[in-house]
C-alpha positions in Angstrom: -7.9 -16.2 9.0 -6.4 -15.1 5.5 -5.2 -12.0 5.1 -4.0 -10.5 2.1 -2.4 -6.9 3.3 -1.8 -5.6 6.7 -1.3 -1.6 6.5 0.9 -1.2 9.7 1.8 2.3 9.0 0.6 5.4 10.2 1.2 9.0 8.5 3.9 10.9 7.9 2.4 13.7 9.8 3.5 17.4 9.4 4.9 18.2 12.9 5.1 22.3 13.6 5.3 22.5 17.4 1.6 22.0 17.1 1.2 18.2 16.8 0.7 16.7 20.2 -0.7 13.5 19.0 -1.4 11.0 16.3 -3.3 7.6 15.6 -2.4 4.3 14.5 -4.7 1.9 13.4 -2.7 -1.6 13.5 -2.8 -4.1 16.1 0.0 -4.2 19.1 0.8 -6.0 21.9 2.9 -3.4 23.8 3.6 0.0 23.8 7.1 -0.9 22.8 5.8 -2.9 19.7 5.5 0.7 18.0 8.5 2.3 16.0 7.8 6.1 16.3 10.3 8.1 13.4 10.9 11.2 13.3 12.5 13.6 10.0 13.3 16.8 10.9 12.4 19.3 7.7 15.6 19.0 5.8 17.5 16.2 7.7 17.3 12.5 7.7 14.8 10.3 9.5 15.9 9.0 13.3 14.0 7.0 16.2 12.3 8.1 18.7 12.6 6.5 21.9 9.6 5.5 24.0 8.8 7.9 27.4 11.4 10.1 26.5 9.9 11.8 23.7 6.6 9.9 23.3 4.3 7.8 25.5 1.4 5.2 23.8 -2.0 4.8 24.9 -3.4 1.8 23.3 -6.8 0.5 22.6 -8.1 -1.8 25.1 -9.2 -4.5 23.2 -6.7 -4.8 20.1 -8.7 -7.5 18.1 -11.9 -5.3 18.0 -10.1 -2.0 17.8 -6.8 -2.0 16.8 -4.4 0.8 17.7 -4.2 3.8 19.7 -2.9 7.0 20.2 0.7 8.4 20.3 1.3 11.4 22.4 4.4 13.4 22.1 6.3 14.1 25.5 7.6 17.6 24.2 5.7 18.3 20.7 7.3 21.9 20.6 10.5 20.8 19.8 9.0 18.7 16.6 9.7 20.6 13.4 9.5 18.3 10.4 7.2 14.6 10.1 6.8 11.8 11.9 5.6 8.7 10.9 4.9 5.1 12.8 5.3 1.4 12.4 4.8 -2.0 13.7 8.7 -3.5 15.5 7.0 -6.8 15.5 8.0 -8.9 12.7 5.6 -9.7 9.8 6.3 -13.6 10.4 3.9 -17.0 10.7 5.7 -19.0 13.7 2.8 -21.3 13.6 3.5 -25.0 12.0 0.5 -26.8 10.7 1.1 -30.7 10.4 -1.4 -32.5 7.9 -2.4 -35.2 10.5 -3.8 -33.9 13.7 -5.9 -31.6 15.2 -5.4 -28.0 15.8 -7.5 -25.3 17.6 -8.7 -22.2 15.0 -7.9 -19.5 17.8 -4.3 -20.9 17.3 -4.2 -19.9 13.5 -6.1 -16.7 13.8 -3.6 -15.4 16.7 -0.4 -16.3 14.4 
């Protein structure tokens, strides 16, 4: 399957106390796939660490529906953006030799 851009970012998102969730719309294998960052207003942009200040529910079947949902553990103490990306690396393992057969699932999964 060609693709020719992948969006795998999701906001920035104003974050007031009153934020308690967000969605991405990119596919994920884990929870811990997703990079959740976090700019307080006037300071600079940090990580936020998964179950301590933010749990993911994702869809359950990531090929039809990518994504999910990203729920803050404590969204009170959230005053600035966040923002979230992919931690999986935008890479092709998959080697294709020009003799030989190959299965297409094999290609579209890489």
């Amino acid at each position: 399957m060609a693709i020719s851009t992948v969006s795998r970012q999701a906001g920035p998102f104003a974050t007031t106390g009153a934020l308690a969730s967000f969605t991405f719309g990119f596919k994920i294998f884990q929870a811990s796939d997703l990079l959740v960052l976090y700019t307080p207003a006037g300071g600079s942009e940090s990580h936020l660490t998964l179950y301590l200040h933010y749990i993911v529910q994702m869809a359950p079947d990531q090929d039809a529906t990518p994504g999910g949902t990203v729920y803050f553990v404590d969204p009170g103490s959230l005053n600035g953006s966040v923002r979230a990306t992919s931690q999986v690396p935008n890479t092709q393992p998959l080697v294709l030799t020009n003799v030989g057969a190959f299965f297409p699932a094999q290609v579209n999964q890489a």
